[in-house]
N, CA, C and O atoms as a CHARMM CRD file, in Angstrom:
* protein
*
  296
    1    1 UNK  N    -24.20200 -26.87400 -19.94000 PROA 1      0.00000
    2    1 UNK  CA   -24.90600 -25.79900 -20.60800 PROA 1      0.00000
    3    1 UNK  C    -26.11800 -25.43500 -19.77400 PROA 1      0.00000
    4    1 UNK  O    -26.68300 -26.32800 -19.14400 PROA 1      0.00000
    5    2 UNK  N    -26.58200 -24.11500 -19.72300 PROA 2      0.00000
    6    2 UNK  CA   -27.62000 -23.62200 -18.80900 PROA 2      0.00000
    7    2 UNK  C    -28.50500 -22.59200 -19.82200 PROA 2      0.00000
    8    2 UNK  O    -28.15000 -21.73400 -20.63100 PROA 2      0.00000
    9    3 UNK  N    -29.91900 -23.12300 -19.35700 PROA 3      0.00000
   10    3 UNK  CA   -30.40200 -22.21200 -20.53100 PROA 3      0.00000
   11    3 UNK  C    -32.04700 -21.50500 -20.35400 PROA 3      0.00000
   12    3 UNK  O    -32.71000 -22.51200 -20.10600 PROA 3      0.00000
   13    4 UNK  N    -32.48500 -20.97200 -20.35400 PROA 4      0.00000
   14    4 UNK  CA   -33.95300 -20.69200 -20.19200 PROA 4      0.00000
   15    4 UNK  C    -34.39000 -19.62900 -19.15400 PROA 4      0.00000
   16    4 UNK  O    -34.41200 -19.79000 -17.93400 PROA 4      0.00000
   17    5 UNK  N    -34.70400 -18.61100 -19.78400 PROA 5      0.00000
   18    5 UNK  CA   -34.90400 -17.23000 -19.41100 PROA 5      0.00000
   19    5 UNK  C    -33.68400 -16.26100 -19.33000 PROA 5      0.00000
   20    5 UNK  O    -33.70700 -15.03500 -19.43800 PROA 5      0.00000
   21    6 UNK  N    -32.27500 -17.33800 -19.05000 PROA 6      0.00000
   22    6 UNK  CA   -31.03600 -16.17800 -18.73000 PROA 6      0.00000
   23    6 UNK  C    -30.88800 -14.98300 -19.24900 PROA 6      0.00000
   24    6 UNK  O    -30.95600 -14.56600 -20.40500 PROA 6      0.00000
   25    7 UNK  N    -30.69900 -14.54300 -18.34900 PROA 7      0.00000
   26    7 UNK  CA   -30.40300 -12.85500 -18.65600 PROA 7      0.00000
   27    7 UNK  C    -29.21900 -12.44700 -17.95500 PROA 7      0.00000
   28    7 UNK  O    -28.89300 -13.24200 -17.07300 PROA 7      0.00000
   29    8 UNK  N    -28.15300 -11.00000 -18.14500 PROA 8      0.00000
   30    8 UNK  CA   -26.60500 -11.15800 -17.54500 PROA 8      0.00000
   31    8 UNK  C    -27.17900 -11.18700 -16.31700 PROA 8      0.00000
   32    8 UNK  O    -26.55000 -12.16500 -15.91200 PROA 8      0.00000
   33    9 UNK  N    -27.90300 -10.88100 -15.36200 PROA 9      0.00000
   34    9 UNK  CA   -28.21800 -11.03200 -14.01200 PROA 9      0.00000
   35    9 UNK  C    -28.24000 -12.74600 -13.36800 PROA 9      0.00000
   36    9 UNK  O    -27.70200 -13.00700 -12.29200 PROA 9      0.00000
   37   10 UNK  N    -28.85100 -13.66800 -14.10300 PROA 10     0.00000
   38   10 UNK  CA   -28.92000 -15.29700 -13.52900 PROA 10     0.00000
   39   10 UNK  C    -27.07100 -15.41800 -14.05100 PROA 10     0.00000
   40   10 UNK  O    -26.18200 -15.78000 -13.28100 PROA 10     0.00000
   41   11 UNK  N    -26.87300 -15.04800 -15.39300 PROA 11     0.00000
   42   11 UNK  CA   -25.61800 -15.79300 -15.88800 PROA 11     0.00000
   43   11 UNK  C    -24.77300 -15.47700 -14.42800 PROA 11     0.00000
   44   11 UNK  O    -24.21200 -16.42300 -13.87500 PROA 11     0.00000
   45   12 UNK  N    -24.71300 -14.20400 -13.87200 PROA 12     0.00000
   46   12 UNK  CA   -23.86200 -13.83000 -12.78800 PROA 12     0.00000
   47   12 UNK  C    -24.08000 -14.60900 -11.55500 PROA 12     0.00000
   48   12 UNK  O    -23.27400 -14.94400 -10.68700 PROA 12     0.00000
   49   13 UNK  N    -25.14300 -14.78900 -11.64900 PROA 13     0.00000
   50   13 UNK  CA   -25.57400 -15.64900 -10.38700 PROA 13     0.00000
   51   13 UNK  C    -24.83700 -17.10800 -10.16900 PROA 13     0.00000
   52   13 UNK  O    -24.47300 -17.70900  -9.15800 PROA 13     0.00000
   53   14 UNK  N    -24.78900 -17.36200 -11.38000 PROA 14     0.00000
   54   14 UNK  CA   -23.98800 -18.94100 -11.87700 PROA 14     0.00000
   55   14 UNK  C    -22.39000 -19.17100 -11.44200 PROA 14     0.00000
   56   14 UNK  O    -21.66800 -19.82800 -10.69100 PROA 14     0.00000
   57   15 UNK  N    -22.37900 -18.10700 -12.50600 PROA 15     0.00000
   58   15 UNK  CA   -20.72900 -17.66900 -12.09600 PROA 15     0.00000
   59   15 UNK  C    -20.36000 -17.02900 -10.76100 PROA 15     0.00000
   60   15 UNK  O    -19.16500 -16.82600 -10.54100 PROA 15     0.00000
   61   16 UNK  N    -21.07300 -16.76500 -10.05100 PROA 16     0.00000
   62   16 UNK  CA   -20.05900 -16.41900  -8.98000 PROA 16     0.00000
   63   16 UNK  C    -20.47600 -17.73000  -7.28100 PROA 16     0.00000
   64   16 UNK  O    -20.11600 -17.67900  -6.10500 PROA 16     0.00000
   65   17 UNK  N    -21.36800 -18.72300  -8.07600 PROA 17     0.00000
   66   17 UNK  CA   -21.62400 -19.28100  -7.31700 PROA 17     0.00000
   67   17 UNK  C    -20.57400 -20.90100  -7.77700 PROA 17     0.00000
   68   17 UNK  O    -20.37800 -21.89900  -7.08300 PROA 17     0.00000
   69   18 UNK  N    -20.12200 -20.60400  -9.09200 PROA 18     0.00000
   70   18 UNK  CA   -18.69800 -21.12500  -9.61700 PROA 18     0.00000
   71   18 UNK  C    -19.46700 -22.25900 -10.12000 PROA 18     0.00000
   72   18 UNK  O    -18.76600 -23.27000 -10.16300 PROA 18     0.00000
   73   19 UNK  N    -20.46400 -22.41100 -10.44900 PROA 19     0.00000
   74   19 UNK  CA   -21.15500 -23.48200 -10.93300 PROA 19     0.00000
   75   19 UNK  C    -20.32200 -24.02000 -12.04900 PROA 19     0.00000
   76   19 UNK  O    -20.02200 -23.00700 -12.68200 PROA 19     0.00000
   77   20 UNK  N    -19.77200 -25.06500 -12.65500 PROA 20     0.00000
   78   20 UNK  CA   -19.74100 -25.36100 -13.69000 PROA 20     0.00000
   79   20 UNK  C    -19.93500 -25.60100 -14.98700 PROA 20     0.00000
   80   20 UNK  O    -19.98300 -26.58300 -15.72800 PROA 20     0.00000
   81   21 UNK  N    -20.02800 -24.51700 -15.05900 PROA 21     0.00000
   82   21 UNK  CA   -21.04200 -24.22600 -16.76500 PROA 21     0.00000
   83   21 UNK  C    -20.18300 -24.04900 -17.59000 PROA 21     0.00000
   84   21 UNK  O    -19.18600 -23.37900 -17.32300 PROA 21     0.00000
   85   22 UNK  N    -20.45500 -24.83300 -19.24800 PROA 22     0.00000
   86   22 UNK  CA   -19.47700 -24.60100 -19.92700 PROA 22     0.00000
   87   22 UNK  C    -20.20800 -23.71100 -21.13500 PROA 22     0.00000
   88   22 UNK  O    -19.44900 -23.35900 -22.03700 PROA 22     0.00000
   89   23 UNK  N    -21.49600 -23.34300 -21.23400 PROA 23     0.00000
   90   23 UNK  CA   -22.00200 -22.10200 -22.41100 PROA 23     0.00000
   91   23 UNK  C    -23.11200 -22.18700 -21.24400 PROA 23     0.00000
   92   23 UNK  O    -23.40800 -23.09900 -20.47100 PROA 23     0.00000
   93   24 UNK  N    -23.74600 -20.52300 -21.46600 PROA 24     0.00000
   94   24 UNK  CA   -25.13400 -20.34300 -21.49800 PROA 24     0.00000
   95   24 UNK  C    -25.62600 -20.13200 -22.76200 PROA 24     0.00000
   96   24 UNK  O    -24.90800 -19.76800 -23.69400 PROA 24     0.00000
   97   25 UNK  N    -27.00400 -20.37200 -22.86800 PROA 25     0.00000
   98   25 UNK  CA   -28.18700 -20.38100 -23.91400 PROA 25     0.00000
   99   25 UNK  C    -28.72400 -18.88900 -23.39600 PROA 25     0.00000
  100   25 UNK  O    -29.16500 -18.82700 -22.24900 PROA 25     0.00000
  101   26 UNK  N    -28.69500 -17.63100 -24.25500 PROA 26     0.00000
  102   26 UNK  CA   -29.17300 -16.39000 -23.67500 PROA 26     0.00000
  103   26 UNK  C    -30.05800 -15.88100 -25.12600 PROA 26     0.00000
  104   26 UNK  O    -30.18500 -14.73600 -25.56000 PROA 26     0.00000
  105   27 UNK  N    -30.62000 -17.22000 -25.69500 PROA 27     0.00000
  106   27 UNK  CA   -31.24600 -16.29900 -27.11200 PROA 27     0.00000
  107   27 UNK  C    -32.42700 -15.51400 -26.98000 PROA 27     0.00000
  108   27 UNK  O    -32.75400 -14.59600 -27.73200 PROA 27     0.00000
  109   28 UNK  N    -33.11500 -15.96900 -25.87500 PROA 28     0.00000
  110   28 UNK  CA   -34.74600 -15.15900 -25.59500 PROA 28     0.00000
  111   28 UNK  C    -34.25100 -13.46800 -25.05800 PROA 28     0.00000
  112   28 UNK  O    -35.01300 -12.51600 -25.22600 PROA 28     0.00000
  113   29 UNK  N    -33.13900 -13.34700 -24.53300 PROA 29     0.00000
  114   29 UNK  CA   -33.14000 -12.47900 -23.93800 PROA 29     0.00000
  115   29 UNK  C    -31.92000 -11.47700 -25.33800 PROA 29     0.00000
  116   29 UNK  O    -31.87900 -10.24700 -25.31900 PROA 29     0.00000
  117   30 UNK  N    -31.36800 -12.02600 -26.02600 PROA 30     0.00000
  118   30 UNK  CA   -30.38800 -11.60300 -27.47200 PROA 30     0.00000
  119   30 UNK  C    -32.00700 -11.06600 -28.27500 PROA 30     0.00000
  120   30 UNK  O    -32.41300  -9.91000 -28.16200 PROA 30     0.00000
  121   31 UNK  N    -32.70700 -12.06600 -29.00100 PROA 31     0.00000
  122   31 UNK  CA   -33.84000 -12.06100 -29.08200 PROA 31     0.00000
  123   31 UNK  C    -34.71900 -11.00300 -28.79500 PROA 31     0.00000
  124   31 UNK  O    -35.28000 -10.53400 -29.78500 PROA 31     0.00000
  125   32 UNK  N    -35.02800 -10.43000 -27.55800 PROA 32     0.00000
  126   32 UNK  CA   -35.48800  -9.51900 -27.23500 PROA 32     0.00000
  127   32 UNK  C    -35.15800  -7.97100 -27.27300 PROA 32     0.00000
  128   32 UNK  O    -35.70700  -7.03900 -26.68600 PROA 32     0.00000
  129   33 UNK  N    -34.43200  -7.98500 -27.86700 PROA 33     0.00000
  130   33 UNK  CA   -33.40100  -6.76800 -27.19800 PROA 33     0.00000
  131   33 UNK  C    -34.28900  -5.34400 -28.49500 PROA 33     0.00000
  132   33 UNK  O    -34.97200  -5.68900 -29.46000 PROA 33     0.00000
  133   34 UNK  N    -34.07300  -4.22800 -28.21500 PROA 34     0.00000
  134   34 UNK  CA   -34.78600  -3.19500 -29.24200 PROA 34     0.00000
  135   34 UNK  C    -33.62400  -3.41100 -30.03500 PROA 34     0.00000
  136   34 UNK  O    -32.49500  -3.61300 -29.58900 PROA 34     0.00000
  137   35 UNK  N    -34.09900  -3.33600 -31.75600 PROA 35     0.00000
  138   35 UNK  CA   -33.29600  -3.24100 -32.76500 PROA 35     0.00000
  139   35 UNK  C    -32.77500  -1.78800 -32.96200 PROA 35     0.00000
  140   35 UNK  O    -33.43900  -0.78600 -32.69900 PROA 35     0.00000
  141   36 UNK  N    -31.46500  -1.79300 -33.47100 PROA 36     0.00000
  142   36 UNK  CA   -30.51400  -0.42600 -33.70900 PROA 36     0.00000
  143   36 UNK  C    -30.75400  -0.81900 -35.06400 PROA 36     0.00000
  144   36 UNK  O    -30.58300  -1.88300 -35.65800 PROA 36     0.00000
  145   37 UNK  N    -31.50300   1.09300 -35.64500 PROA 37     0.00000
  146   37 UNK  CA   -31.35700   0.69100 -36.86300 PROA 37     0.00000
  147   37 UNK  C    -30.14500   1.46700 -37.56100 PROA 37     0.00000
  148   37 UNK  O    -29.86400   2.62000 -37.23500 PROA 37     0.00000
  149   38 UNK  N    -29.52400   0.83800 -38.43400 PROA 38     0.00000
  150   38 UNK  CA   -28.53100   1.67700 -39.16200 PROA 38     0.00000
  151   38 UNK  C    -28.19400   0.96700 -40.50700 PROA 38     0.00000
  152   38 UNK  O    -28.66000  -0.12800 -40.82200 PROA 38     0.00000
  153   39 UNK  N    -27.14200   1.87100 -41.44000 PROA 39     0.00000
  154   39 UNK  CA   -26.60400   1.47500 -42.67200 PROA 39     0.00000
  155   39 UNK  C    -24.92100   1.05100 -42.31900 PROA 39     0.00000
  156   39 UNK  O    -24.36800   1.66800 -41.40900 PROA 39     0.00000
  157   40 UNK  N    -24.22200   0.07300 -43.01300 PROA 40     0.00000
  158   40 UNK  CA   -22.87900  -0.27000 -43.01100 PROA 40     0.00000
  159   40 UNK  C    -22.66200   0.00700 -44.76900 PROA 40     0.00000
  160   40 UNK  O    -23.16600  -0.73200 -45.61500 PROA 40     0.00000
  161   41 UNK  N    -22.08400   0.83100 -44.98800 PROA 41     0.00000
  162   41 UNK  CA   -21.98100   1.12500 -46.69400 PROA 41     0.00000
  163   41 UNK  C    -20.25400   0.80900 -47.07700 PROA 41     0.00000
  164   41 UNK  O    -19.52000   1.76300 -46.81800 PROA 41     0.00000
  165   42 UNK  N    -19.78500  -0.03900 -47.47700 PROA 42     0.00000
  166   42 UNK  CA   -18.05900   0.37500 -47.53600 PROA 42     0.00000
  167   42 UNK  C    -17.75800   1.72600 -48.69600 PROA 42     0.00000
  168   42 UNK  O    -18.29000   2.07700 -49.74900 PROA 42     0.00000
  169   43 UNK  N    -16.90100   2.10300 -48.06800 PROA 43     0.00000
  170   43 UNK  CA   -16.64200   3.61300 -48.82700 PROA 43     0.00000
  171   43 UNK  C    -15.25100   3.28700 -49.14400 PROA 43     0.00000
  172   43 UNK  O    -14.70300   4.23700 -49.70500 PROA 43     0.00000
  173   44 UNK  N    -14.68300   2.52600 -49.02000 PROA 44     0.00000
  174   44 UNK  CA   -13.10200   2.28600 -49.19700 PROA 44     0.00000
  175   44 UNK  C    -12.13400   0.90100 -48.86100 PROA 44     0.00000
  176   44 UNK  O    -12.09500   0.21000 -47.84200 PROA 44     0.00000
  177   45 UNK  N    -11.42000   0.79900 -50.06800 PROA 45     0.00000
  178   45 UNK  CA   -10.80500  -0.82400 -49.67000 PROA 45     0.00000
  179   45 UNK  C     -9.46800  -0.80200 -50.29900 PROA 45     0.00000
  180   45 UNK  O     -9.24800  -0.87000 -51.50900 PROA 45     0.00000
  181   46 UNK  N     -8.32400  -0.66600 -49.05000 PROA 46     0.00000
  182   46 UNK  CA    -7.04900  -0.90800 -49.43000 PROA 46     0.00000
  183   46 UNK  C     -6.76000   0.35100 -50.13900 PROA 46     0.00000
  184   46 UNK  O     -6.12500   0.45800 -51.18800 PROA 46     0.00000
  185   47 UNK  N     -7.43100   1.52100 -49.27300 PROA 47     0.00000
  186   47 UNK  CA    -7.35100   3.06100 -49.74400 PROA 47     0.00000
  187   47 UNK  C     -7.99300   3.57500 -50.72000 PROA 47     0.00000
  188   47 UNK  O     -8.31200   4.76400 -50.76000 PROA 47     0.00000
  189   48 UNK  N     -8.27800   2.63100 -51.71200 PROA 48     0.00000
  190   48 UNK  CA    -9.16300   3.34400 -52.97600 PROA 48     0.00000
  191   48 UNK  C    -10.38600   3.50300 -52.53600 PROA 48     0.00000
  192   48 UNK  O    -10.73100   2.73100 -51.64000 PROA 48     0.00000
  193   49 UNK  N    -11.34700   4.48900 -53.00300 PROA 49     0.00000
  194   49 UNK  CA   -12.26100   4.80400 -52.51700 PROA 49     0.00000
  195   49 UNK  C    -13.19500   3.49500 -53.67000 PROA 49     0.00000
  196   49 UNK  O    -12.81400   2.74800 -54.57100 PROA 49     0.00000
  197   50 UNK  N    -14.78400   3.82700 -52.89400 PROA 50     0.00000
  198   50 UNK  CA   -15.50500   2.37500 -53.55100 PROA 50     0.00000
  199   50 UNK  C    -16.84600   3.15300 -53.13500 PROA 50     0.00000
  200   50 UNK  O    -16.96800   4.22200 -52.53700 PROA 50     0.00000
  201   51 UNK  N    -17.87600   2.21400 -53.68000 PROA 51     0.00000
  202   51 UNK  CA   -19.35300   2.57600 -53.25800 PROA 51     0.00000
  203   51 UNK  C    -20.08700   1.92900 -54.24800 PROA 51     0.00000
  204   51 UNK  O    -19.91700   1.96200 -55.46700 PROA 51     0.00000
  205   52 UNK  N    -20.88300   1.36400 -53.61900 PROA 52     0.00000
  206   52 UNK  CA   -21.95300   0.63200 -54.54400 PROA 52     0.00000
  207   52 UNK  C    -23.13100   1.92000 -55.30300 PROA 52     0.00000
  208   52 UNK  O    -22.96900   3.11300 -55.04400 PROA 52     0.00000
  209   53 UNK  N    -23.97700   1.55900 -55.99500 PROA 53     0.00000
  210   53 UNK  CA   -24.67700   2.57600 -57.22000 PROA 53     0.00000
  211   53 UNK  C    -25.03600   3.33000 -56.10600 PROA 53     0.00000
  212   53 UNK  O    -25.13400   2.94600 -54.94100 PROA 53     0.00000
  213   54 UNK  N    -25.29000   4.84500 -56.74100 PROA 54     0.00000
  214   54 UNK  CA   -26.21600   5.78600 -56.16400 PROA 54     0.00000
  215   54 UNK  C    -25.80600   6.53700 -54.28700 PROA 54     0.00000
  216   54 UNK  O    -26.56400   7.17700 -53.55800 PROA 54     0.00000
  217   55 UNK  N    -24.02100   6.00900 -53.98200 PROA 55     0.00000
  218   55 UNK  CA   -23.35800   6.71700 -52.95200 PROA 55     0.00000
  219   55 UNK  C    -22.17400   7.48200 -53.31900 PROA 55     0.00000
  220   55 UNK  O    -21.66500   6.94000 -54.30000 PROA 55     0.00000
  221   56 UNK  N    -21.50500   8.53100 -52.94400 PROA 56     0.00000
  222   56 UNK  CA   -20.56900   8.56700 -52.96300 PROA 56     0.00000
  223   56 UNK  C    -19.15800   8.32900 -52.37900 PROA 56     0.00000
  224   56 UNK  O    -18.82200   8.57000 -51.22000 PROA 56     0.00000
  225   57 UNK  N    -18.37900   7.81500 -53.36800 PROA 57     0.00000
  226   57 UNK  CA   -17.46700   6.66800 -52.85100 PROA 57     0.00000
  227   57 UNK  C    -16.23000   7.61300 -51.98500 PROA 57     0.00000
  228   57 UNK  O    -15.91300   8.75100 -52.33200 PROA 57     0.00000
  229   58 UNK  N    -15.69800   6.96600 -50.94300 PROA 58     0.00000
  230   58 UNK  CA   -14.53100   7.14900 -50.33200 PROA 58     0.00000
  231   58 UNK  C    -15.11100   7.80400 -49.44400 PROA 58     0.00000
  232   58 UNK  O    -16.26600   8.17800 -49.64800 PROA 58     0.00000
  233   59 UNK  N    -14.23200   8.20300 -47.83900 PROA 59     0.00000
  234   59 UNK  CA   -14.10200   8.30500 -47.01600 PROA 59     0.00000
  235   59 UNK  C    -15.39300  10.21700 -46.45600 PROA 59     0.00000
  236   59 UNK  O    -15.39200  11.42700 -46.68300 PROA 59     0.00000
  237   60 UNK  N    -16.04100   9.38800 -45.84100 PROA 60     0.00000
  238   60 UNK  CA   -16.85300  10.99400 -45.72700 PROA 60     0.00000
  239   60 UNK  C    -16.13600  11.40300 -44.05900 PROA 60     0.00000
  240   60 UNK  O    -15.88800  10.59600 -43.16400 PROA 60     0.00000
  241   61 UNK  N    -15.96400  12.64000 -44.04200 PROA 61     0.00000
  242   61 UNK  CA   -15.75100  13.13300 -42.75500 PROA 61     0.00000
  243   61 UNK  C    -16.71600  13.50000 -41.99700 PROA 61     0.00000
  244   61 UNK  O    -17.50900  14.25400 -42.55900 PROA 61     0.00000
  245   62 UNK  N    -17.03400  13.15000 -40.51500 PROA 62     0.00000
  246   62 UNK  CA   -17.86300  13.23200 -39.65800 PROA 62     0.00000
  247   62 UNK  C    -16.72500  13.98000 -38.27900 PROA 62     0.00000
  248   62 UNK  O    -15.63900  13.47500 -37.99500 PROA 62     0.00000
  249   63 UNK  N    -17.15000  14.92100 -37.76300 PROA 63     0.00000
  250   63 UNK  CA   -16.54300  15.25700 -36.61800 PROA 63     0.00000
  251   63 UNK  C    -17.12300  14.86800 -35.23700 PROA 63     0.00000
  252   63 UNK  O    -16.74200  15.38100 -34.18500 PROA 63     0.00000
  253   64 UNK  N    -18.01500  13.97700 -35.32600 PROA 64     0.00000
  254   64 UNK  CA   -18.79200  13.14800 -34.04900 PROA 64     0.00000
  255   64 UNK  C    -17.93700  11.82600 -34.05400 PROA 64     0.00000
  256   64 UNK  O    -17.89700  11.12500 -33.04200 PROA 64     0.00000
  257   65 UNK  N    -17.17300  11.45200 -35.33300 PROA 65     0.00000
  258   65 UNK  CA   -16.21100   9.99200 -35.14100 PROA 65     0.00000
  259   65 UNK  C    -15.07800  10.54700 -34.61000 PROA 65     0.00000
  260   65 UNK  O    -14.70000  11.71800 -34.62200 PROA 65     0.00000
  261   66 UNK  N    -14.40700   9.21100 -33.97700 PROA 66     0.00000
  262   66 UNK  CA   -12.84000   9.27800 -33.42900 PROA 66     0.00000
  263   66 UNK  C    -12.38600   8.03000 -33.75700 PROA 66     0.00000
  264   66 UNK  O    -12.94000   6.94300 -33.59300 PROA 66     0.00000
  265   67 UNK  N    -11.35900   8.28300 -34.22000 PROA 67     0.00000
  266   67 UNK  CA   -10.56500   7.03300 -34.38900 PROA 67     0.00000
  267   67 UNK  C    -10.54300   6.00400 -33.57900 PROA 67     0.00000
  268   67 UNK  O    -10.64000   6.56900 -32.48900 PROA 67     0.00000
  269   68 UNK  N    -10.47100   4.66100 -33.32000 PROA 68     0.00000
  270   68 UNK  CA   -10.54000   3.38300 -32.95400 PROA 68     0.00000
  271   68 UNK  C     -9.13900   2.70500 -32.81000 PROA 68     0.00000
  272   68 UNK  O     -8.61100   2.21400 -33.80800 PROA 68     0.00000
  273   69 UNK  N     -8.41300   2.66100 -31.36900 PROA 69     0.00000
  274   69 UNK  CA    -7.65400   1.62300 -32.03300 PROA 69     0.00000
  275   69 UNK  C     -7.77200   0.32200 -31.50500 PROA 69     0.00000
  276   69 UNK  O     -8.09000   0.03700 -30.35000 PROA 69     0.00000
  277   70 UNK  N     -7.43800  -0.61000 -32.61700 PROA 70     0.00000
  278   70 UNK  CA    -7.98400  -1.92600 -32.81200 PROA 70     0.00000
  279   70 UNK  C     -6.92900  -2.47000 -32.20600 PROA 70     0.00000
  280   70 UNK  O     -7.36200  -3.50200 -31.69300 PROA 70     0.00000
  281   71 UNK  N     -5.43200  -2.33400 -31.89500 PROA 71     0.00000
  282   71 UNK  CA    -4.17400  -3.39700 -31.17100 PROA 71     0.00000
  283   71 UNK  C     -5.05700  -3.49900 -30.23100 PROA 71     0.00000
  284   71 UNK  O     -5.65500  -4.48500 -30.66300 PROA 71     0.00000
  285   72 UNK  N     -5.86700  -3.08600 -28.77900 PROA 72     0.00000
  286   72 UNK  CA    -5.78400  -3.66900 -27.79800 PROA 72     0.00000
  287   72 UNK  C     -6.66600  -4.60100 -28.17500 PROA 72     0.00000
  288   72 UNK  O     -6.47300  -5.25500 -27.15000 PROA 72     0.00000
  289   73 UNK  N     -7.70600  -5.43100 -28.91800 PROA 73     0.00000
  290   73 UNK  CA    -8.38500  -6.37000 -29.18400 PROA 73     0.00000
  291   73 UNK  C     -8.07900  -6.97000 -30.10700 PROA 73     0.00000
  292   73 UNK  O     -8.97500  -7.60000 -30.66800 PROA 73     0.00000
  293   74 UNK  N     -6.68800  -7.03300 -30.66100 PROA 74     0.00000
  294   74 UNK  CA    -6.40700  -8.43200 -31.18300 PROA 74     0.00000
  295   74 UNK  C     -4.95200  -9.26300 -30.40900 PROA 74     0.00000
  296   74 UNK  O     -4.63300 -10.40000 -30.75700 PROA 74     0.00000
């Protein structure tokens, strides 16, 4: 394990020098990072629409989204 200050720049340094590392420790630099702020609201489960108090439930259309497909990452 390697740990203290890493950032992807040292981790690379490691790895291509084939060091044997089996985790890096990268929390100061996870840690640091500017926060994204946003909402995750579920609007729908197993097609029925849903929403907790005070949203409206089911699927809102946005024309800035595109569909996702998820086969190549599982």
């Amino acid at each position: 394990m390697v740990s203290g200050g890493l950032n992807p720049d040292r981790v690379r340094y490691f790895k291509e020098a084939g060091a044997p590392v089996d985790s890096y420790a990268v929390g100061s630099y996870i840690s640091g990072a500017s926060p994204i702020d946003f909402t995750g609201d579920i609007k729908e489960i197993d097609g029925r629409p849903i929403a907790k108090r005070g949203r409206i439930p089911g699927i809102t259309a946005s024309p800035r989204l595109q569909p996702v497909d998820l086969s190549a990452w599982l």
